[in-house]
N, C-alpha and C positions, 0 to 999 in steps of 0.2 A: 932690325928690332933690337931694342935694348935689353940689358938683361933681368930688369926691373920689369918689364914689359912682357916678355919671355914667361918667366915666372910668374905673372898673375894671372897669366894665362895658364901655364898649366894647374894652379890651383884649383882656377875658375874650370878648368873642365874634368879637373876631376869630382869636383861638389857637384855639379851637374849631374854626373854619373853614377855618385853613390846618391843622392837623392832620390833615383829612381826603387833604388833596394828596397826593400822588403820592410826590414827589421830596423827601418831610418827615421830616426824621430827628429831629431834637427841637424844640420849643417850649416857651418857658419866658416867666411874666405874671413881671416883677420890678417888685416896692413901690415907692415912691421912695425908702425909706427904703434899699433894693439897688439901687438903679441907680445907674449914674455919671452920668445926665443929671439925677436928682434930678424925678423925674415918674413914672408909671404909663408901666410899658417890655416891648415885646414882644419876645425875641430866637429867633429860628426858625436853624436848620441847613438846607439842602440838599443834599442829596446830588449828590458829581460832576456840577454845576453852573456855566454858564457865563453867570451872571449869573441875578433873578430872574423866573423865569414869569409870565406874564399873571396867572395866577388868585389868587398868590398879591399878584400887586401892585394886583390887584383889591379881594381883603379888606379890605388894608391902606385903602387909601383908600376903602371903604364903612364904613370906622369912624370914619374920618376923623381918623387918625395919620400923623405926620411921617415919614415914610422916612428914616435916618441913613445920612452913608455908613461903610460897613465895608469893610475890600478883603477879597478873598476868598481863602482860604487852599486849598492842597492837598487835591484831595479833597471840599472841600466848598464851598457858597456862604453866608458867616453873612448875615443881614438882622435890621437893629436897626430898631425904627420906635418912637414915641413920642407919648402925647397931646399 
């Protein structure tokens, strides 16, 4: 398996994973060719959030992706994380 292949895979299953969450308004796998970090990028929404939940920061590092910081806007909490 490649390492481009490797990678969208674990993106892919970590979106999987936090989609099920609770507090998950969207998730979106973006190419490197769409991201601005230029890598396999995973950006999730939370809803009316004050920072992110154990489970979902759990996923994250069971795929073993870089947490970005993003601040958090109105209403929602965004979370960027990256291989």
């Amino acid at each position: 398996m490649s390492c481009t292949v490797e990678a969208r895979a674990r993106v892919r299953r970590a979106a999987r994973a936090i989609r099920d969450c609770a507090p998950t308004v969207a998730v979106d796998v973006l190419e490197p060719s769409d991201s601005s970090h230029d890598c396999w990028t995973l950006e999730v929404a939370l809803r009316d959030r004050d920072g992110i939940p154990p489970a979902v920061t759990r996923e994250i590092a069971i795929a073993g992706l870089t947490l970005r910081p993003v601040p958090s806007q109105p209403g929602y909490q965004p979370v960027v994380a990256t291989v």
